[in-house]
mmCIF file of the protein (N, C-alpha, C, O) and its ligand, coordinates in Angstrom:
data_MODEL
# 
_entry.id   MODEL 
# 
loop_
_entity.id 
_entity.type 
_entity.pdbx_number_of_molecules 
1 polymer     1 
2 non-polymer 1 
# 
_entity_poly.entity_id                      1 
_entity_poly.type                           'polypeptide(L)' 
_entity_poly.nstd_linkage                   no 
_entity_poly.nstd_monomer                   no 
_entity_poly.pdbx_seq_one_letter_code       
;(UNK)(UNK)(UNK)(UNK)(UNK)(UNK)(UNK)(UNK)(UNK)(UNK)(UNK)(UNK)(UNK)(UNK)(UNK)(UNK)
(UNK)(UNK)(UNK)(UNK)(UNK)(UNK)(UNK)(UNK)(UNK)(UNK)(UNK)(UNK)(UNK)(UNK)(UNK)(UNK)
(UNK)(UNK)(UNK)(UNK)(UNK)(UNK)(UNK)(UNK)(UNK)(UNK)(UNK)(UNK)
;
_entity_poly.pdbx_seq_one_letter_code_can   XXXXXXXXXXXXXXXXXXXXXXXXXXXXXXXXXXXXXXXXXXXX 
_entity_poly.pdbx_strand_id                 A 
# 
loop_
_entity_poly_seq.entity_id 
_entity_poly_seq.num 
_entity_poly_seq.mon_id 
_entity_poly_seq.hetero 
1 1  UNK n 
1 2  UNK n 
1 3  UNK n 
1 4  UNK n 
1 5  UNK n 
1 6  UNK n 
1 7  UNK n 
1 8  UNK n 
1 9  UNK n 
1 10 UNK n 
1 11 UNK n 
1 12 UNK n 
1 13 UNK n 
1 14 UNK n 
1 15 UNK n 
1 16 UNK n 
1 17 UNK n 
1 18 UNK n 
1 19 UNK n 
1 20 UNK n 
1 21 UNK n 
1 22 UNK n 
1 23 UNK n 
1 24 UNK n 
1 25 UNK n 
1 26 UNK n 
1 27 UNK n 
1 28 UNK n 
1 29 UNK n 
1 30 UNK n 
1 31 UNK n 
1 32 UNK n 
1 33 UNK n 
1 34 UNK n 
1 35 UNK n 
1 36 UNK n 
1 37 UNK n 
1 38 UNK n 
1 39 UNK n 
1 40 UNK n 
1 41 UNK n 
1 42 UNK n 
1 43 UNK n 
1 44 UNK n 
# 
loop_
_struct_asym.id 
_struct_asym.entity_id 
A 1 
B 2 
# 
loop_
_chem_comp.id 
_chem_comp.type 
_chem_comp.mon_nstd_flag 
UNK 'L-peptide linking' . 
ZN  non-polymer         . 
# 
_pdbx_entity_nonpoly.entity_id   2 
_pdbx_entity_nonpoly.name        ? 
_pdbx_entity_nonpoly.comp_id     ZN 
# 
_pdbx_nonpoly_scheme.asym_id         B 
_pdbx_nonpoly_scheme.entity_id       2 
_pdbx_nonpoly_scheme.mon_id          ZN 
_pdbx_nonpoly_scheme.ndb_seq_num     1 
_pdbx_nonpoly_scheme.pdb_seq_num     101 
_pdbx_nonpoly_scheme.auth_seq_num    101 
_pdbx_nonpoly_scheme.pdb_mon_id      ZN 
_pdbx_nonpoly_scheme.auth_mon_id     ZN 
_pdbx_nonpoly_scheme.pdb_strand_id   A 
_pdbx_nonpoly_scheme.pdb_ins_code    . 
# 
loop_
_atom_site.group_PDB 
_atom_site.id 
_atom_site.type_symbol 
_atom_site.label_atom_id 
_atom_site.label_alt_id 
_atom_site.label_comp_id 
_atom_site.label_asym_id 
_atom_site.label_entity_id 
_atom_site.label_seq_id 
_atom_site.pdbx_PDB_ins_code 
_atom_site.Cartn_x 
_atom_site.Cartn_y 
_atom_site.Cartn_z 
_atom_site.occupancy 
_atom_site.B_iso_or_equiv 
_atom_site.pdbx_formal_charge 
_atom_site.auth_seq_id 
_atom_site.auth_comp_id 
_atom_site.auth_asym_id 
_atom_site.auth_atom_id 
_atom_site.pdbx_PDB_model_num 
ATOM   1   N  N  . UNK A 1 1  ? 38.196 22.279 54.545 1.00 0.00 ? 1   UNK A N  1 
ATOM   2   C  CA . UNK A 1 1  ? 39.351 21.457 54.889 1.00 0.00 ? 1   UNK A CA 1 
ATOM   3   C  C  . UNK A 1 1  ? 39.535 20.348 53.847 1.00 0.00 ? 1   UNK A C  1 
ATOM   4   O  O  . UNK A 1 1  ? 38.829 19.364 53.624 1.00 0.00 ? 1   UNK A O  1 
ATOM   5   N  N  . UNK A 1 2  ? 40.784 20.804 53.207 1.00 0.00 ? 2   UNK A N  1 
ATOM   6   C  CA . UNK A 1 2  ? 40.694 19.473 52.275 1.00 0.00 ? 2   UNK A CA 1 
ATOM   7   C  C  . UNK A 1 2  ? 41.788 18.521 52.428 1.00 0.00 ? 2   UNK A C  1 
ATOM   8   O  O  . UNK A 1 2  ? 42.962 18.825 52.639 1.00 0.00 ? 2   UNK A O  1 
ATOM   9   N  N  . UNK A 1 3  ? 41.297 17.307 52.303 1.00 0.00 ? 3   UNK A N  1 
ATOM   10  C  CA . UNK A 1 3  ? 42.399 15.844 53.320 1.00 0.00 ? 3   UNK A CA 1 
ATOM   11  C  C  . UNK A 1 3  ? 41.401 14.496 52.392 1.00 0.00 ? 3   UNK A C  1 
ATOM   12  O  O  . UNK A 1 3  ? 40.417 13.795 52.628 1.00 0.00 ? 3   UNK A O  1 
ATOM   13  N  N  . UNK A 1 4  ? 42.313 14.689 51.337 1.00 0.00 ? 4   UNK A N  1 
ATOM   14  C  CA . UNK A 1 4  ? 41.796 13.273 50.776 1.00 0.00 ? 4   UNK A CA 1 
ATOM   15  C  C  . UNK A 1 4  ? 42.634 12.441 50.660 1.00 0.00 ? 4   UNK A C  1 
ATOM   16  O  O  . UNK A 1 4  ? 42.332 11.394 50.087 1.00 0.00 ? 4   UNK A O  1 
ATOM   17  N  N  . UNK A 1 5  ? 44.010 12.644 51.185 1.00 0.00 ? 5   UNK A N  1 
ATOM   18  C  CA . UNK A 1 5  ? 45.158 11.573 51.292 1.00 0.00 ? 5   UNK A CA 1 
ATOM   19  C  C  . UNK A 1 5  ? 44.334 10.513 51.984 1.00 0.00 ? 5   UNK A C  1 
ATOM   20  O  O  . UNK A 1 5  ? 44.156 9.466  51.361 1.00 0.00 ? 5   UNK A O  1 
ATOM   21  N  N  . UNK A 1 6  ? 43.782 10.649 53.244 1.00 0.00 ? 6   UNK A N  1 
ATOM   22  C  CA . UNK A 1 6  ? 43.331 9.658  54.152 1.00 0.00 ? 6   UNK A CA 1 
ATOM   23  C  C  . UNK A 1 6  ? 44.801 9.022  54.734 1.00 0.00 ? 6   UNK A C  1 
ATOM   24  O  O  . UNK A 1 6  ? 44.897 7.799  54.628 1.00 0.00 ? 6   UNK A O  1 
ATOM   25  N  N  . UNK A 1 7  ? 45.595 9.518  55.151 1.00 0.00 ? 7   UNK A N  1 
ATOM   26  C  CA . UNK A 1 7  ? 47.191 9.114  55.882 1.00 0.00 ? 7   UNK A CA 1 
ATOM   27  C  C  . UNK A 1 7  ? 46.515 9.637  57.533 1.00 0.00 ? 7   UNK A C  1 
ATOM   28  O  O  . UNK A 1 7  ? 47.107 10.648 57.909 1.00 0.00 ? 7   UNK A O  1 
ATOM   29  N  N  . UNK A 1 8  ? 45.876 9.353  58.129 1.00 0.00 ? 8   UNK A N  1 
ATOM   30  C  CA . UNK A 1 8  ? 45.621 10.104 58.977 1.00 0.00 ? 8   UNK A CA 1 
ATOM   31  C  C  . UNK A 1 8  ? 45.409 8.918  60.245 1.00 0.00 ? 8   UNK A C  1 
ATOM   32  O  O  . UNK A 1 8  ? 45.005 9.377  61.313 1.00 0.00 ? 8   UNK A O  1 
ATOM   33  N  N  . UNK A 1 9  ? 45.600 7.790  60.192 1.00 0.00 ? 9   UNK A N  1 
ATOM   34  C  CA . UNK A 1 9  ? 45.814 6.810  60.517 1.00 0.00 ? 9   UNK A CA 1 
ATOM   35  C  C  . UNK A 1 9  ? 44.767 5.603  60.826 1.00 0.00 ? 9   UNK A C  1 
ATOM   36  O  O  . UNK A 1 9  ? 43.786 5.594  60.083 1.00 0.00 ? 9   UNK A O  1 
ATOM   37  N  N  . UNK A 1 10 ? 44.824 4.727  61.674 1.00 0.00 ? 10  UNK A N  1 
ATOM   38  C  CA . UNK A 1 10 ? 43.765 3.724  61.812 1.00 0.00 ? 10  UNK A CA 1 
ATOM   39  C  C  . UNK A 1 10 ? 43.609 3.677  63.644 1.00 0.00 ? 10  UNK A C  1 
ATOM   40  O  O  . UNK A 1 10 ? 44.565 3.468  64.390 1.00 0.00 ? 10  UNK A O  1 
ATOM   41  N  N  . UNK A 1 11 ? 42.424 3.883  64.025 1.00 0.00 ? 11  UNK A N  1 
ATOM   42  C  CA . UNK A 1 11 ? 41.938 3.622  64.946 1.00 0.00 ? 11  UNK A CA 1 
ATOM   43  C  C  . UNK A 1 11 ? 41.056 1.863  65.737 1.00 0.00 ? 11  UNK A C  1 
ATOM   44  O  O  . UNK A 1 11 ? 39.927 1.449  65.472 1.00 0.00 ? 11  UNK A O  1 
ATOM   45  N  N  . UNK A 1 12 ? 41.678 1.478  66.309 1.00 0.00 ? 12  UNK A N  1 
ATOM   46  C  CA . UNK A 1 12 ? 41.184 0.261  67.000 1.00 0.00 ? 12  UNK A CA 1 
ATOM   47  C  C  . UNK A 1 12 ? 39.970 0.521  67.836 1.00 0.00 ? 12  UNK A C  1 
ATOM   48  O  O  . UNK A 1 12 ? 39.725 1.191  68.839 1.00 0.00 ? 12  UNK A O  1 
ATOM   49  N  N  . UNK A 1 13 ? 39.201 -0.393 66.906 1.00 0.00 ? 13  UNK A N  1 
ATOM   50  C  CA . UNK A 1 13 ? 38.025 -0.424 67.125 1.00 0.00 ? 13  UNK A CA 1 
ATOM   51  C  C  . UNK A 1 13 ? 37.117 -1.122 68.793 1.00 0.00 ? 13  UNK A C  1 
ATOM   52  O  O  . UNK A 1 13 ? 35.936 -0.968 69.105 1.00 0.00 ? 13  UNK A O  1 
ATOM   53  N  N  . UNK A 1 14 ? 38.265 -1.903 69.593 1.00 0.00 ? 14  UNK A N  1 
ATOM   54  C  CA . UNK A 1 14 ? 37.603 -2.219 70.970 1.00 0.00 ? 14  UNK A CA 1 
ATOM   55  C  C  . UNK A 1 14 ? 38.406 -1.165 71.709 1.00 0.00 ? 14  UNK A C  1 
ATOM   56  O  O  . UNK A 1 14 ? 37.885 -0.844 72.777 1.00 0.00 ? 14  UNK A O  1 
ATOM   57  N  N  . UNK A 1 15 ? 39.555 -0.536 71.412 1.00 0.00 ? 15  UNK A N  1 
ATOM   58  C  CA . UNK A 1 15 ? 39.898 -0.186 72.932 1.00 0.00 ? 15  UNK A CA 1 
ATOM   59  C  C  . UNK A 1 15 ? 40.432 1.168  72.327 1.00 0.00 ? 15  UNK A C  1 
ATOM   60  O  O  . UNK A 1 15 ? 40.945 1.893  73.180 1.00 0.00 ? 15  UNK A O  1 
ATOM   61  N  N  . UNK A 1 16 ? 40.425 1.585  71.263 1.00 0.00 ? 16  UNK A N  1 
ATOM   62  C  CA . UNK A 1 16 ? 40.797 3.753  70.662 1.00 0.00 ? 16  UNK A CA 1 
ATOM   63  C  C  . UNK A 1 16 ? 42.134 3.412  70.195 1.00 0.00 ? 16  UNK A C  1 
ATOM   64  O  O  . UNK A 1 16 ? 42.671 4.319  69.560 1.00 0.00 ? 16  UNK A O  1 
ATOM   65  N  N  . UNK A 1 17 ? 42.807 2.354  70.339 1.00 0.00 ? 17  UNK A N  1 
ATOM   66  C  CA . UNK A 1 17 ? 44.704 2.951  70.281 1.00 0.00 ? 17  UNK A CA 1 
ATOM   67  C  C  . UNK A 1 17 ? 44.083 3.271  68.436 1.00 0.00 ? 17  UNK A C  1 
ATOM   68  O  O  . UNK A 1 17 ? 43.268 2.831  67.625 1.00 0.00 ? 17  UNK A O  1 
ATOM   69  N  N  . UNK A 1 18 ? 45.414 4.604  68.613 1.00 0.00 ? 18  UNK A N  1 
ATOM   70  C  CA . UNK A 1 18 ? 45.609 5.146  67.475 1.00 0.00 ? 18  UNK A CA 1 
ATOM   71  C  C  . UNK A 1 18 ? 46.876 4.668  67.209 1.00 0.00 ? 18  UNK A C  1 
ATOM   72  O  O  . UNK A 1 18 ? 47.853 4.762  67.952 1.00 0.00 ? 18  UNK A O  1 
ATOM   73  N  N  . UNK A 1 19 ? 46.791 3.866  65.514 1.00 0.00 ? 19  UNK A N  1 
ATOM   74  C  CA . UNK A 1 19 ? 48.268 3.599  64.822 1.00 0.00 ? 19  UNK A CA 1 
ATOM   75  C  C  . UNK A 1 19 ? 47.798 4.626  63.870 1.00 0.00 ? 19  UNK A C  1 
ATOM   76  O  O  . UNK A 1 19 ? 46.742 4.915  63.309 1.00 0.00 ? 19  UNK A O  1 
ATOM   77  N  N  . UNK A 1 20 ? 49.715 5.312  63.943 1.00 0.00 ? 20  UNK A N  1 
ATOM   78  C  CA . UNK A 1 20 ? 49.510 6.690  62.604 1.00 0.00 ? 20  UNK A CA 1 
ATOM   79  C  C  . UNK A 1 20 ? 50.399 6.329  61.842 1.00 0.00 ? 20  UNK A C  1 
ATOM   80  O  O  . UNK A 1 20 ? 51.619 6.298  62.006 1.00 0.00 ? 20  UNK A O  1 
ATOM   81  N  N  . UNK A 1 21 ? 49.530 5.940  60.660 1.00 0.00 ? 21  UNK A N  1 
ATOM   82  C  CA . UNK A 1 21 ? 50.309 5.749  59.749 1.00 0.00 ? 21  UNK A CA 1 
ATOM   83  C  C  . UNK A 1 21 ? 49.317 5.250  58.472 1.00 0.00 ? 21  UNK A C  1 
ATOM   84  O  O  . UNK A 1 21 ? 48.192 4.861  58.786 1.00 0.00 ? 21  UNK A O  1 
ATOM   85  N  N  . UNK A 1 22 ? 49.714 5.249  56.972 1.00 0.00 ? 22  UNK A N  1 
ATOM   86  C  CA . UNK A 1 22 ? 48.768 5.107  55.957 1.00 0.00 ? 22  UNK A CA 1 
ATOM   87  C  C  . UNK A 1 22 ? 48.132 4.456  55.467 1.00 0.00 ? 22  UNK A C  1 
ATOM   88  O  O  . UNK A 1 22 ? 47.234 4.527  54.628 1.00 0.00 ? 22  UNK A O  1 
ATOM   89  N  N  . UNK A 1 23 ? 48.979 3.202  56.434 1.00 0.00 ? 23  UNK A N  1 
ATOM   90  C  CA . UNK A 1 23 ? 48.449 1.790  55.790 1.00 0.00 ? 23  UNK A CA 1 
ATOM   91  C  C  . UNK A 1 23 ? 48.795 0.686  56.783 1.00 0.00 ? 23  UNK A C  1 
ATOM   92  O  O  . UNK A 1 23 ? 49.993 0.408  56.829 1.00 0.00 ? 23  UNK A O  1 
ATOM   93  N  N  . UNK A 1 24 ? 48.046 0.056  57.523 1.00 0.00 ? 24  UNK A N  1 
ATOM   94  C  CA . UNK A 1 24 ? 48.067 -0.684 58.623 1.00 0.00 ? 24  UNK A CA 1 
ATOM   95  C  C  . UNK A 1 24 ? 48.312 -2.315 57.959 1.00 0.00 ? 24  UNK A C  1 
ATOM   96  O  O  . UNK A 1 24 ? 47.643 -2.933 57.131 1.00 0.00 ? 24  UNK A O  1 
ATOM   97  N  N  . UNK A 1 25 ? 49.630 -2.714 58.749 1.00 0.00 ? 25  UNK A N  1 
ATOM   98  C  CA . UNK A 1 25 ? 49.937 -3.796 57.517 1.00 0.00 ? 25  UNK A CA 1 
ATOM   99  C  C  . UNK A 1 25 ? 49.099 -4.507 58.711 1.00 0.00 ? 25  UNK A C  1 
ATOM   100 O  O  . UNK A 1 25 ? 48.665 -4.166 59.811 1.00 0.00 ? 25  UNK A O  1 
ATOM   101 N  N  . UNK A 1 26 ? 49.101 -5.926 57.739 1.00 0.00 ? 26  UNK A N  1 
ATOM   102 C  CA . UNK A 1 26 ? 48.164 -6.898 57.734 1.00 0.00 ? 26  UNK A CA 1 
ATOM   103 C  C  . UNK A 1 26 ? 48.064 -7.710 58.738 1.00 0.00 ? 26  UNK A C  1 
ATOM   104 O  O  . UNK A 1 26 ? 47.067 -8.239 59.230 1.00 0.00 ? 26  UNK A O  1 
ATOM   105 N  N  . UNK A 1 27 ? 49.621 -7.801 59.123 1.00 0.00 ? 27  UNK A N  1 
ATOM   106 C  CA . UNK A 1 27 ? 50.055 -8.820 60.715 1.00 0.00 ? 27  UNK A CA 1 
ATOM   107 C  C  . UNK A 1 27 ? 49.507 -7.908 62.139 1.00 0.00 ? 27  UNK A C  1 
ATOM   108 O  O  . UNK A 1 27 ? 49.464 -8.224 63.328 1.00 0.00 ? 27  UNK A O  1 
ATOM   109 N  N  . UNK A 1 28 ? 49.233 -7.007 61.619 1.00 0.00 ? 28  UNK A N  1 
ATOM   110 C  CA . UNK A 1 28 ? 49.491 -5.555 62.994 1.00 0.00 ? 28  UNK A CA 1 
ATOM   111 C  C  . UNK A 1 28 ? 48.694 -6.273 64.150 1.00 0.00 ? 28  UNK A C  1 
ATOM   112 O  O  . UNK A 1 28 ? 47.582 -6.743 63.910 1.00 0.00 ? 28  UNK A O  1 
ATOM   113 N  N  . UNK A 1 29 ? 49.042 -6.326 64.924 1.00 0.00 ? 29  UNK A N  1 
ATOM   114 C  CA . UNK A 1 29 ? 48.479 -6.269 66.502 1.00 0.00 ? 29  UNK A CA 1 
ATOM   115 C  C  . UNK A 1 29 ? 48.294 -5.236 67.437 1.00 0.00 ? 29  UNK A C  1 
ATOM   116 O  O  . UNK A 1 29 ? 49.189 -4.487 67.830 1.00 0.00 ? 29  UNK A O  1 
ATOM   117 N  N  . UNK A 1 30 ? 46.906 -5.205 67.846 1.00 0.00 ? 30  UNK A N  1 
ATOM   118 C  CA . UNK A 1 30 ? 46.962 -3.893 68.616 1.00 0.00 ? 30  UNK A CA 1 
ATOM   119 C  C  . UNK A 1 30 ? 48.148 -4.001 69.830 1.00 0.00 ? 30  UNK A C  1 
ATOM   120 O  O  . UNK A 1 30 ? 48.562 -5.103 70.190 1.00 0.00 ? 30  UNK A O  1 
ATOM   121 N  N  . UNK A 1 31 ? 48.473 -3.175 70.214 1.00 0.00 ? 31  UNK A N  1 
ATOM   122 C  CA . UNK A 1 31 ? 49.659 -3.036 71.576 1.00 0.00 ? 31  UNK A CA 1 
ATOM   123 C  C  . UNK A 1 31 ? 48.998 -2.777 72.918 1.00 0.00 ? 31  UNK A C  1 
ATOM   124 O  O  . UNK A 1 31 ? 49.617 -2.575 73.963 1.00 0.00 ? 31  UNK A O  1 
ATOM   125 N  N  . UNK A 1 32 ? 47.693 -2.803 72.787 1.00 0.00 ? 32  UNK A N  1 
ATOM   126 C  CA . UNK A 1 32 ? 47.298 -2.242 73.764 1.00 0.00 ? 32  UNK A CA 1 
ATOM   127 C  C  . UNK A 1 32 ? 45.906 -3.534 74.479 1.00 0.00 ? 32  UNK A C  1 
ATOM   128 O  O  . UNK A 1 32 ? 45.575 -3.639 75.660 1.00 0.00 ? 32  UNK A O  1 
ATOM   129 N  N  . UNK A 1 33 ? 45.456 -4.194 73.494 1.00 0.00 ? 33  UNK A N  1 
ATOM   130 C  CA . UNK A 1 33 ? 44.557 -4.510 73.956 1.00 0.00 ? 33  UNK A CA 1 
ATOM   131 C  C  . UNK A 1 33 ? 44.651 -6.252 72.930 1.00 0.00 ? 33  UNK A C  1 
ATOM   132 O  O  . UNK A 1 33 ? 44.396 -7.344 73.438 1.00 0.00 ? 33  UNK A O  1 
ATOM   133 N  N  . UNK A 1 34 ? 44.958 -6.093 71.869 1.00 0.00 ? 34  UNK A N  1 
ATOM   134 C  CA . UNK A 1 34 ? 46.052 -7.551 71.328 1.00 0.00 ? 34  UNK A CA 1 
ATOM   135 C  C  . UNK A 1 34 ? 45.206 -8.106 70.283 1.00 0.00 ? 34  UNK A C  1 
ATOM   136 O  O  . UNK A 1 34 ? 45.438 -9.229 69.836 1.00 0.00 ? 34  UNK A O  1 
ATOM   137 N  N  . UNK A 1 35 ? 43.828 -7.090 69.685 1.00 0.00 ? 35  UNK A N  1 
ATOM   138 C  CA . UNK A 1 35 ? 43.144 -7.494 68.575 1.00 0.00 ? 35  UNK A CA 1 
ATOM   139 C  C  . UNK A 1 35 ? 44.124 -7.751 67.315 1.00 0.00 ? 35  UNK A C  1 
ATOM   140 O  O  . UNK A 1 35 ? 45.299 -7.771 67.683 1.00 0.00 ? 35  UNK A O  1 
ATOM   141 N  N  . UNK A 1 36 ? 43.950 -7.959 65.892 1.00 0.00 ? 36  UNK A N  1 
ATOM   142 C  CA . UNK A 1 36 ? 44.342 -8.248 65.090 1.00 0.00 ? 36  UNK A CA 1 
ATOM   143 C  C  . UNK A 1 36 ? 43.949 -7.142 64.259 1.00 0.00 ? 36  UNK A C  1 
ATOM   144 O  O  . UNK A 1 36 ? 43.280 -6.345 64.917 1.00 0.00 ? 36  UNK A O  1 
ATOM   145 N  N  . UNK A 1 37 ? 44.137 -6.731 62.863 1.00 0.00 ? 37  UNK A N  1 
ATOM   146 C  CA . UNK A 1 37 ? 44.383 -5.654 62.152 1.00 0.00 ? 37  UNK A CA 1 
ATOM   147 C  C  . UNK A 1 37 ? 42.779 -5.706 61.716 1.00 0.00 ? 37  UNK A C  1 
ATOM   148 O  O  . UNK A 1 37 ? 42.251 -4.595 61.665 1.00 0.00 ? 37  UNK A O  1 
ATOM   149 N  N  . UNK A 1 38 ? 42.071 -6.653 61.447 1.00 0.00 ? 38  UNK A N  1 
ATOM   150 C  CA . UNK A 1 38 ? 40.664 -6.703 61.235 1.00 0.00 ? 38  UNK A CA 1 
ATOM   151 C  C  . UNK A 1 38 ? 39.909 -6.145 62.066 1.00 0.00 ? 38  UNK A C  1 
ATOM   152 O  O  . UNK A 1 38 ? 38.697 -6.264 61.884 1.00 0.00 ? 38  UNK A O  1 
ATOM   153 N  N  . UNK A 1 39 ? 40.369 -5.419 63.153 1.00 0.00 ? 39  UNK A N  1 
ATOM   154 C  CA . UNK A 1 39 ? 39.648 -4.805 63.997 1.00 0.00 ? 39  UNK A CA 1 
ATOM   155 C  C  . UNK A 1 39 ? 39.919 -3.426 64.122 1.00 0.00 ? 39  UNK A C  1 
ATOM   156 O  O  . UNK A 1 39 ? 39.417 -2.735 65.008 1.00 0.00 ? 39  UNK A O  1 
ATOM   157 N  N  . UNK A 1 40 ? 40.828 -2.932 63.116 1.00 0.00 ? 40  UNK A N  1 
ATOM   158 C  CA . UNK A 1 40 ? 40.723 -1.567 62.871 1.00 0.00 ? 40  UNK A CA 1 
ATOM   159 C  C  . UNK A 1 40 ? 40.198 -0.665 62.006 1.00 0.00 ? 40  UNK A C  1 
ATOM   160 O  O  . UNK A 1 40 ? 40.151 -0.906 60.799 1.00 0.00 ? 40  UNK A O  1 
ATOM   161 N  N  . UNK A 1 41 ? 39.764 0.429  62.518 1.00 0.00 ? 41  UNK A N  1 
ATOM   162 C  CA . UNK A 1 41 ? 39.421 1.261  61.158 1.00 0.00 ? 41  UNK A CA 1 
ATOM   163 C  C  . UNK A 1 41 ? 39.626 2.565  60.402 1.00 0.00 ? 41  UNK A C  1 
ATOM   164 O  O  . UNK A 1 41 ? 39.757 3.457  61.241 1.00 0.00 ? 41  UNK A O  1 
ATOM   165 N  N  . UNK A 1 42 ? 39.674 2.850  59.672 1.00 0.00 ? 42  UNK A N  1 
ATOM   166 C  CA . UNK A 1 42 ? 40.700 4.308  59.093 1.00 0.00 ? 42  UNK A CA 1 
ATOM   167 C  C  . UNK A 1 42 ? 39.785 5.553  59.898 1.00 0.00 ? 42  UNK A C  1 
ATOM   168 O  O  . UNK A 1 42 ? 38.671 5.553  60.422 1.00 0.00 ? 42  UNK A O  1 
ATOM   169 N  N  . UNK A 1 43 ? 40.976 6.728  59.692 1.00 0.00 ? 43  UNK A N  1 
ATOM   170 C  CA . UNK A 1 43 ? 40.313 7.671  60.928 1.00 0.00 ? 43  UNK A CA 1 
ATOM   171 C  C  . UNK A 1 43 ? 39.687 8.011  59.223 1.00 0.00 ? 43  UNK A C  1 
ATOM   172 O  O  . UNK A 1 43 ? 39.729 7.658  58.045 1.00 0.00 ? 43  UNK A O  1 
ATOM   173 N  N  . UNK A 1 44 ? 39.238 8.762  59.991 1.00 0.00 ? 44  UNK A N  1 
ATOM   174 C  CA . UNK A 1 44 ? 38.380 9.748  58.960 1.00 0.00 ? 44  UNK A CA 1 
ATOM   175 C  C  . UNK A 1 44 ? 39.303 11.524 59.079 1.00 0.00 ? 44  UNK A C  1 
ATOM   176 O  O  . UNK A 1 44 ? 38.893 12.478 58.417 1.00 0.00 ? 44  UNK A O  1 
HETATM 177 ZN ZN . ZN  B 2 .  ? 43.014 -2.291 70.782 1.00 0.00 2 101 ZN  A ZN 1 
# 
């Protein structure tokens, strides 16, 4: 399987919400649970 774009999105790290998309801008707030973008991390 080859996937080295890494577009596959960012996962929040206290509560799962998945944002899909390539690049999680900087202001982002989770929607679900209201962390800040420092608390996410790229899917794999
Ligand atoms: Zn969250």
């Amino acid at each position: 399987m080859e996937n080295k774009t890494s577009a596959n999105g960012w996962r929040c790290d206290v509560c799962g919400y998945v944002y899909e998309g390539a690049e999680l801008p900087e202001d982002f707030v989770c929607p679900v649970c209201g962390v800040d973008a420092t608390e996410f991390v790229e899917n794999e």
